[in-house]
VOMI-857530 format. One record per residue (C-alpha): x, y, z; residue number from 0; residue in three letters. Coordinates in steps of 0.02 Angstrom, whole numbers, padded with zeros to 5 digits. Layout:
<node x="X" y="Y" z="Z" num="NUM" residu="ala"/>
...
This chain:
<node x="-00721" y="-00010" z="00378" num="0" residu="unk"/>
<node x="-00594" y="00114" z="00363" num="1" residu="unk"/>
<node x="-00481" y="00182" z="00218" num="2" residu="unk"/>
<node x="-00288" y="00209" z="00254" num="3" residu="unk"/>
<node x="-00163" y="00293" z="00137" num="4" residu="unk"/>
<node x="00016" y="00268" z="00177" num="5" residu="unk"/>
<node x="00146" y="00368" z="00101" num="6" residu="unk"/>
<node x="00235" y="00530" z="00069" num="7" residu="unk"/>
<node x="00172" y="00683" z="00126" num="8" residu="unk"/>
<node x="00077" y="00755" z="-00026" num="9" residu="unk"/>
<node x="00007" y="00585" z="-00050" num="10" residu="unk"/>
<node x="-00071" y="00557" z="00100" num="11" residu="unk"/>
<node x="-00117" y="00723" z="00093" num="12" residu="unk"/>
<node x="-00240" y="00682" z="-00051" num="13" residu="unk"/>
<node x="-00312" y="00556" z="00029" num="14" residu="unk"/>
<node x="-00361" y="00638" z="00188" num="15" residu="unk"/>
<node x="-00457" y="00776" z="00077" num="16" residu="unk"/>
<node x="-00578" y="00644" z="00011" num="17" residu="unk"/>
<node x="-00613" y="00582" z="00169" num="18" residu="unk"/>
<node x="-00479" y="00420" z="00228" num="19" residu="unk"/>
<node x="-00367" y="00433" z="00377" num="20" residu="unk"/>
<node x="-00169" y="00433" z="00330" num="21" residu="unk"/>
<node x="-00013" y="00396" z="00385" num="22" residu="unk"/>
<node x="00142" y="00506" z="00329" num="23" residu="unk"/>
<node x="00324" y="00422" z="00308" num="24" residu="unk"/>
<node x="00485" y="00459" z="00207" num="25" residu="unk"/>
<node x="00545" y="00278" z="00174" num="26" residu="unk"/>
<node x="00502" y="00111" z="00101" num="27" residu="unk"/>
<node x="00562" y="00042" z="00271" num="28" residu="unk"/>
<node x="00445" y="00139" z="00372" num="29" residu="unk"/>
<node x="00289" y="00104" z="00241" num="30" residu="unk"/>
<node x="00324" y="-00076" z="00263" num="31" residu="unk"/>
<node x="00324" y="-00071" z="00457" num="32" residu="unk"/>
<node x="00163" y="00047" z="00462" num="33" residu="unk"/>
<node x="00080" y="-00083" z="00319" num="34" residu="unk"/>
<node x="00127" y="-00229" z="00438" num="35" residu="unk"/>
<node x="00058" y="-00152" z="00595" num="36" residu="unk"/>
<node x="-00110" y="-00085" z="00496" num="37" residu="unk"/>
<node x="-00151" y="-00271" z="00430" num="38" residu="unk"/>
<node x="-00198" y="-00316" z="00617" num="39" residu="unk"/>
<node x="-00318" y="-00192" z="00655" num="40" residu="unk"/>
<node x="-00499" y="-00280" z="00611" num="41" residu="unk"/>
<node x="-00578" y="-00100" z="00559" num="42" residu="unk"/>
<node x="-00461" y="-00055" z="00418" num="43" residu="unk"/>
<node x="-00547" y="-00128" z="00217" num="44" residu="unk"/>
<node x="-00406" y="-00040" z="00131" num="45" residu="unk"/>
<node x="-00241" y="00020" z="00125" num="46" residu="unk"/>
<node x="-00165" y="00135" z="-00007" num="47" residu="unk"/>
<node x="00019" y="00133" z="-00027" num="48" residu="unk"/>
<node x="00115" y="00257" z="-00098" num="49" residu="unk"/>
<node x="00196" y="00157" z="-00261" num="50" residu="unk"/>
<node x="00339" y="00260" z="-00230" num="51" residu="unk"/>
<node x="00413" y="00192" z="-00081" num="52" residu="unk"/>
<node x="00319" y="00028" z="-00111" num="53" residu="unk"/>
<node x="00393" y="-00004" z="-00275" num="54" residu="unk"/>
<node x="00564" y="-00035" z="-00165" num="55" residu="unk"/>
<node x="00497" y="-00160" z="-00037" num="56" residu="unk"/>
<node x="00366" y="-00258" z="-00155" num="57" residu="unk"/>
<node x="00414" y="-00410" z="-00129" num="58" residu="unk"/>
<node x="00387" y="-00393" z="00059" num="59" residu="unk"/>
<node x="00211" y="-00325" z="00017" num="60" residu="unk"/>
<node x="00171" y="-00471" z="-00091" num="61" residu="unk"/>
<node x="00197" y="-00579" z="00059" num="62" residu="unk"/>
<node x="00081" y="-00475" z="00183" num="63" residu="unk"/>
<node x="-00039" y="-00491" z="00042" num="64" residu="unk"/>
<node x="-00036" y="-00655" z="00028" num="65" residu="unk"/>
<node x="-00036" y="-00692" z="00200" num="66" residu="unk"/>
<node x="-00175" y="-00582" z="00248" num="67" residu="unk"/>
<node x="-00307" y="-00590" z="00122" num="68" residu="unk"/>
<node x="-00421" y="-00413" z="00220" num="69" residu="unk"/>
<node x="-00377" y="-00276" z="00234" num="70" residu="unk"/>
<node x="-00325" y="-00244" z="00039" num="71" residu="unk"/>
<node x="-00182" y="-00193" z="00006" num="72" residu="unk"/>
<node x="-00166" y="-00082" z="-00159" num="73" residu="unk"/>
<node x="-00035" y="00043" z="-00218" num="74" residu="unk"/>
<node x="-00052" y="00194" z="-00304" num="75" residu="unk"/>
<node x="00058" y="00328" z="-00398" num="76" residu="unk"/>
<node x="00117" y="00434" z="-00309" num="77" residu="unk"/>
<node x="00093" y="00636" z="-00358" num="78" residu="unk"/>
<node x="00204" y="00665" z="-00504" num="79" residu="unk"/>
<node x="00254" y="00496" z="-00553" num="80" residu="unk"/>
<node x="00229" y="00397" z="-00715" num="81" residu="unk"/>
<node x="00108" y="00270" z="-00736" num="82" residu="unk"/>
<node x="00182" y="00112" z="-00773" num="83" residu="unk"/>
<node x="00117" y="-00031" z="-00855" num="84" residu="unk"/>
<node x="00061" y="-00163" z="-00719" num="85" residu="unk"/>
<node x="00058" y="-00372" z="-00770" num="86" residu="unk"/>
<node x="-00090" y="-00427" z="-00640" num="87" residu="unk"/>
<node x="-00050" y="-00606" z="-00692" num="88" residu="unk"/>
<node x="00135" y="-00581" z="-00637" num="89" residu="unk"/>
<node x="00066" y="-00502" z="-00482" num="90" residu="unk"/>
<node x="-00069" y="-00643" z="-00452" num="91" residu="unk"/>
<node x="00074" y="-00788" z="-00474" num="92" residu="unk"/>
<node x="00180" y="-00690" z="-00350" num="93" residu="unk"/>
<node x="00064" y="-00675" z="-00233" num="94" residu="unk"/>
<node x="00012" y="-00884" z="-00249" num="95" residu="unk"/>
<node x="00164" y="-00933" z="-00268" num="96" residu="unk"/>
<node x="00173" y="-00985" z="-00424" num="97" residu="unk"/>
């Protein structure tokens, strides 16, 4: 199974130097079509988003999640940005519907 990173340049840069395949794009809009077209291809185990663009179209991501449990789906910060806290149980209820 392959690895995917999808996100700014400099991230998916990164990515490609250890070793995953990458897709480069300069808005949320664009992440969210390439995320939507990657969850159909049987090879792919993971996607990396870039947090962000991702931050901006979450919602939208929670729903591919939760409609298509493989590949996963999992953003990261981006270079330079702050880490910010993350609620998993906010995420979790999102995602079920809860």
């Amino acid at each position: 199974m392959r690895v995917v990173a999808v996100g700014s340049r400099p991230f998916v840069a990164g990515f490609r130097l250890a070793g995953a395949s990458g897709i480069e794009v300069d808005s949320p809009e664009s992440l969210l079509r390439e995320t939507r077209r990657l969850v159909k291809s049987r090879d792919i185990g993971l996607i990396l988003l870039d947090e962000t663009l991702s931050i901006k179209v979450r919602q939208e991501i929670s729903r591919i999640r939760a409609e298509h449990p493989t590949p996963i789906i999992y953003e990261v910060p981006g270079p330079g940005s702050r880490l910010e806290p993350v609620n998993y149980r906010d995420i979790l209820r999102q995602i079920l519907g809860v």
